[in-house]
N, C-alpha and C positions, 0 to 999 in steps of 0.2 A: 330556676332549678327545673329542670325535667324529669317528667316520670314516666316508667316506660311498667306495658301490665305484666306482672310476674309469669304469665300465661303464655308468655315468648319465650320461655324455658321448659313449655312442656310438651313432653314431646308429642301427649293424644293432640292437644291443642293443632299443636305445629300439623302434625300429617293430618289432622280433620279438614282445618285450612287449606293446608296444601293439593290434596287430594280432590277437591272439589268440583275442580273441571273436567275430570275423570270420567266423571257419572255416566255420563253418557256412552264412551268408550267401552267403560267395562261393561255395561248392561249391553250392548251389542254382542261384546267376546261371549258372558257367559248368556245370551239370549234370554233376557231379565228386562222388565219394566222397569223404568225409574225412579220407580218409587222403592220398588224393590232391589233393586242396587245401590239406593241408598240409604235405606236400614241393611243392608249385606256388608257395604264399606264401613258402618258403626261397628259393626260387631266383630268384622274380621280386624279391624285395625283395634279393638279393644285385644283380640286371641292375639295378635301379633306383637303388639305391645306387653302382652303378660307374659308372652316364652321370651321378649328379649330379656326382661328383668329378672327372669328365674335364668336365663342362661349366663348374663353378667352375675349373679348372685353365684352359680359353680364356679367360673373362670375365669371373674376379672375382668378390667377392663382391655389388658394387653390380647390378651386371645379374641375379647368381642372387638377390637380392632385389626386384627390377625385374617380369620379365621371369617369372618362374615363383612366385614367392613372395606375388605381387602379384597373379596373374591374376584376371581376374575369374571365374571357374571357381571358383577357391580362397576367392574374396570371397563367392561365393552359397554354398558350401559350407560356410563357418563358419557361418551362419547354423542351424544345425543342430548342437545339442549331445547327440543321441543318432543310436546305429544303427537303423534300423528300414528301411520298405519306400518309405516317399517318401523319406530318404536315401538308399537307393541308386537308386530313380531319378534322382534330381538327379545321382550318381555317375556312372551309365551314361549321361546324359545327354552330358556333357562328357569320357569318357573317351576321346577318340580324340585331341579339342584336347590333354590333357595330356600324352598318351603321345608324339604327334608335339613336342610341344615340350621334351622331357627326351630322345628318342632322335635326336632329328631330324628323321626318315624313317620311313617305314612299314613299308620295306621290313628296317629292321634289328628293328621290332617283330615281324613275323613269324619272321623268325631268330630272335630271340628265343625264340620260342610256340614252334620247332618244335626248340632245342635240349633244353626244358624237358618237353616234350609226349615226347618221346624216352626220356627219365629215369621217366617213372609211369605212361607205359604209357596214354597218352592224345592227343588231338590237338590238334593245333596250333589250330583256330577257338576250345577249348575254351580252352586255355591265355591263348588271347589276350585273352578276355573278363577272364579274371580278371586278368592281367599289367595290360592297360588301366586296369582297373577301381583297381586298388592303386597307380598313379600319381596318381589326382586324389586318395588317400587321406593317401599320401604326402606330398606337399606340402603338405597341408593341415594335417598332423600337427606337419611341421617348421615351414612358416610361425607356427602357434599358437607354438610352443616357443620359435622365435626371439623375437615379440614379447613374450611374459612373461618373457624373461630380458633384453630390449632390448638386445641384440646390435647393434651399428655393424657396418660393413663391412668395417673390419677386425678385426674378431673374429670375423666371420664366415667373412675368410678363414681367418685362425690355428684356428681351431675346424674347419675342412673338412682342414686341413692335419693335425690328427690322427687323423684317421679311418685310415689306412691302417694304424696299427699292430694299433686291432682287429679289423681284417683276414690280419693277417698269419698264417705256418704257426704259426710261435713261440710266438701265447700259446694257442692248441688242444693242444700236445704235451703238455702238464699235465695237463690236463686229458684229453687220451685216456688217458694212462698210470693217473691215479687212477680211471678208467672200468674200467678192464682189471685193475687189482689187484679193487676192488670185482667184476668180476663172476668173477674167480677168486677171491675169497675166498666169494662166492656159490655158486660150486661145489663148493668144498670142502664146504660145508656140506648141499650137495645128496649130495653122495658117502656119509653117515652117514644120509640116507636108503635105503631100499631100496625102488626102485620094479619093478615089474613090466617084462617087454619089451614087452607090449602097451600098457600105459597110458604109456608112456613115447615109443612112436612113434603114438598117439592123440593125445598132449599136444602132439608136433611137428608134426605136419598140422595140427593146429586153428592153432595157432600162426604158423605159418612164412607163410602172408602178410602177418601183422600187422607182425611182426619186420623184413619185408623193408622195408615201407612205414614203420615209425614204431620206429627205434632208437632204444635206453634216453637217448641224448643228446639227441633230440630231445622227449623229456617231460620234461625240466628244465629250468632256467630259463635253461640256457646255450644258444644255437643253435649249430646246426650248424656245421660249419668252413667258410670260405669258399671259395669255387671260382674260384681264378686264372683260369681261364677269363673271365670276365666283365673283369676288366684289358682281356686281349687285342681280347673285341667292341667295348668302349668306347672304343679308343683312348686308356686313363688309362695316364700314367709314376707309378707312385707315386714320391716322393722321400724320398732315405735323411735320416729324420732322428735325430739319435742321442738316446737317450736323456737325460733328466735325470741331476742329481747325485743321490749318494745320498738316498735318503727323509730319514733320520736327519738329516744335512745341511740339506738344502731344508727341512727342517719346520724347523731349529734358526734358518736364515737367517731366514723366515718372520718366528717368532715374535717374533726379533730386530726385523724390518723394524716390525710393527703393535704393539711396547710390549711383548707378552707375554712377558717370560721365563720359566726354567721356577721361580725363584725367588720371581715374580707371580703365577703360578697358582697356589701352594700356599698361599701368605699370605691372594688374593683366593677360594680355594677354585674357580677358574672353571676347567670341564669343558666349556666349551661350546663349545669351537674347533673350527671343521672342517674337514678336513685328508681328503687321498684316501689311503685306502689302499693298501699295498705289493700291485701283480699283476705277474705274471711277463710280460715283453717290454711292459710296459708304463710308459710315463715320460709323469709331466703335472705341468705348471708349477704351483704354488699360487698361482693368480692370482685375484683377487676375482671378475670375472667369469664365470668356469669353474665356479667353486665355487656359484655364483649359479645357474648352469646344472645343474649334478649337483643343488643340490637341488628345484628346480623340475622337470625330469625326473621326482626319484622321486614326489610331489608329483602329479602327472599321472598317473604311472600309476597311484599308489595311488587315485586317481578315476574309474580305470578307465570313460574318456570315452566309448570304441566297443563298449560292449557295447549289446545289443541289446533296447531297450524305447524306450518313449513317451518323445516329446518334453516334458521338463521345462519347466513353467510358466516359475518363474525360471532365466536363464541362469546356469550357477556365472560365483563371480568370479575371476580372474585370481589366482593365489598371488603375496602378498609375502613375499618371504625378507628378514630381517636377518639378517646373518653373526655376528651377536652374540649371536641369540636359539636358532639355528637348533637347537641341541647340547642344549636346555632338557629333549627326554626322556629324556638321557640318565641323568636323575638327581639332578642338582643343580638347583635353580630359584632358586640367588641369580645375576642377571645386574646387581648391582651395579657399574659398572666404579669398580677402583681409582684409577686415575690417570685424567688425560684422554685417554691416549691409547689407553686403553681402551676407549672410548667405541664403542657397538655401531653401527654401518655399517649405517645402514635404506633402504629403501628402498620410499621410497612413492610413491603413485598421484600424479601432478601436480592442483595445485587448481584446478580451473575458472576460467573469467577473471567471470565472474559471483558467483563466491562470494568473493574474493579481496578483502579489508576496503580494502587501498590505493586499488585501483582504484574501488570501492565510494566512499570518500571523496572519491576527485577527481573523479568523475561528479556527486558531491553538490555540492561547492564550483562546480563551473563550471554546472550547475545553478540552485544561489542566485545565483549573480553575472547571470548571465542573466537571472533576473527580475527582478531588481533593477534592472538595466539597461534592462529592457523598461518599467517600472513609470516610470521617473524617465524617460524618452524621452517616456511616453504625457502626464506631466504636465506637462512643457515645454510639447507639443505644443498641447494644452487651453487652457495661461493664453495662447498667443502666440495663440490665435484668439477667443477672451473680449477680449484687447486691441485688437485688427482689427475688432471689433465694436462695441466702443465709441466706436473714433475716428468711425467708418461713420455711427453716430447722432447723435452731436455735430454732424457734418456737417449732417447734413440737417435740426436742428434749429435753422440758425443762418441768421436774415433778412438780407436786404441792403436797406440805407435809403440812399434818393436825396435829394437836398439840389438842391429844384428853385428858381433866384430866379426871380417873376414880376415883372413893372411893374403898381404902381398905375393908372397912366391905361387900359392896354389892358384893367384887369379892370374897370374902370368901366364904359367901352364896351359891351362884351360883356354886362353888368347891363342896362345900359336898353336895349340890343337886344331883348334878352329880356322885357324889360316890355313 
């Protein structure tokens, strides 16, 4: 059985991830250190992340796939499967359209740039460039994500609707606490050193603006906690929604629902189920599409799409997940299924209407009937004027004889006249 981190569903998660190779890019565009470009990309993709959930909370998933998901911004921008320097011009090109259409207004992008600009010790034109620039990114990222997991619109709502939980204080308190044991058990172990007073307040001026700019939590693969703040600018109610049932439970239901007992998997040897794992303040339904989604997520990132080189010849293709296949590294590679109702859940590319044998055949038949048609039409045609012809001739070949009587005596006359 495989388990995949529930954290491939979200979406800070995902563009924190995804976003990473950027850094450097964007600190160029908006003339930004590094350090400060990446507390700039925490906090613009926290703003950007909270107007998308308040603007799916006014209008749904059908318009947040309309309307911003569809722009054409997003449409010339997929056209482009690496980072490099005419990516981001095409970026900066369209990055004012995106930004006003995920904020609204202009006027809340600059609130924005100047709550953020505040925090790293920069300005707000600088912040804005990048803020802007990471909305037409954004979208583009999620729009891809959405159509490789072919997300309907209400899955798109349900899938925006759990976003708030990885938002939430709840599942960061973990996570700081094992932060905090880690960097006191780190001390402890520094304490068994002996370091000098000089080399030790040398160590801390080198250091202490790095520290300030880029804590030990923001070099691991977790981001930052999120800043309620951003609720507040966006106008989002997050709503209380309470957790699942127990893991143990939900997985048992599951397996129940799709054939697999745990009595199945031991006889069929099948390891390949995949199933989210247990995180703290976190509850997610074992729903096929979800699952579909976490692994196409990691799938993506592992392709690490925005890093920054030349434009690839061929475009990659789009990841097919089967939920049957999906668990195959885990070790076992018999994906025989037992029963039928085992049977692995694929999901593939749709077959062209050109390539499609049916359609193929009934283009062919009405095709021959057609000529067919045409062929016996042209031959009717041919003999009924070959016949029209021949009557024509008949005609014209046929004399008319006149049956004239004369009198003997007047033709006599008319003799010796003539003599």
């Amino acid at each position: 059985m495989t388990t995949i981190s529930p954290t491939r569903v979200s979406m800070y998660d995902f563009l924190y991830q995804d976003t990473k190779p950027l850094v450097s890019l964007l600190a160029d565009a908006a003339m930004l250190s590094l350090p400060q470009a990446r507390l700039a990309m925490d906090g613009s993709l926290q703003a950007i992340i909270s107007a998308l959930l308040a603007y799916q909370q006014r209008h749904q998933g059908q318009a947040l796939s309309k309307k911003l998901f569809g722009r054409s911004a997003v449409k010339e921008l997929r056209q482009y499967n690496s980072m490099n320097f005419a990516t981001l011009n095409a970026t900066l090109y369209h990055r004012h359209d995106a930004a006003d259409a995920i904020f609204h207004d202009n006027t809340r992008v600059s609130k924005a740039s100047e709550y953020i600009a505040a925090q790293i010790d920069a300005t707000a034109p600088q912040v804005q460039i990048l803020l802007t620039t990471l909305c037409v990114i954004v979208l583009r990222e999620l729009a891809i994500l959405v159509e490789y997991s072919q997300l309907d619109h209400d899955e798109l709502n349900k899938w925006f609707a759990l976003q708030p939980q990885f938002l939430s204080k709840a599942r960061f308190i973990e996570f700081d606490t094992k932060l905090a044991f880690n960097e006191s058990v780190d001390g402890s172990d520094e304490t068994q050193t002996t370091l000098s007073a000089e080399d030790s307040i040398e160590k801390e001026s080198i250091s202490s603006t790095e520290t300030h700019l880029l804590s030990t939590e923001q070099l691991t693969d977790t981001p930052p906690a999120f800043d309620s703040y951003w609720y507040e600018f966006a106008a989002f109610k997050p709503e209380q929604i309470d957790p699942v049932q127990d893991v143990q439970l939900a997985t048992g239901n599951y397996l129940k629902a799709i054939g697999r007992s745990a009595e199945n998997t031991q006889k069929g040897k099948h390891n390949d189920l995949l199933m989210f794992a247990p995180m703290t303040a976190i509850g997610l339904p074992h729903q096929s599409w979800l699952l579909q989604l976490a692994k196409i997520s990691e799938i993506y990132l592992q392709r690490n799409r925005l890093r920054i080189t030349s434009e690839p010849i061929n475009a990659p293709k789009p990841p097919l997940v089967s939920l049957g296949l999906i668990g195959s590294h885990s070790g076992n590679h018999d994906n025989t299924p037992t029963t039928l109702s085992e049977k692995p859940i694929e999901y593939e590319a749709s077959v062209p209407l050109w390539k499609n044998p049916v359609i193929l055949l009934i283009i062919l038949v009405i095709g021959v009937l057609g000529i067919l048609a045409t062929i016996k039409y042209q031959t009717q045609k041919s003999k009924g004027a070959i016949l029209v012809t021949e009557d024509v001739l008949e005609e014209r070949q046929q004399q008319d004889v006149a049956i004239v009587m004369v009198d003997e005596d007047t033709a006599a006359d008319k003799k010796s006249k003539a003599e």
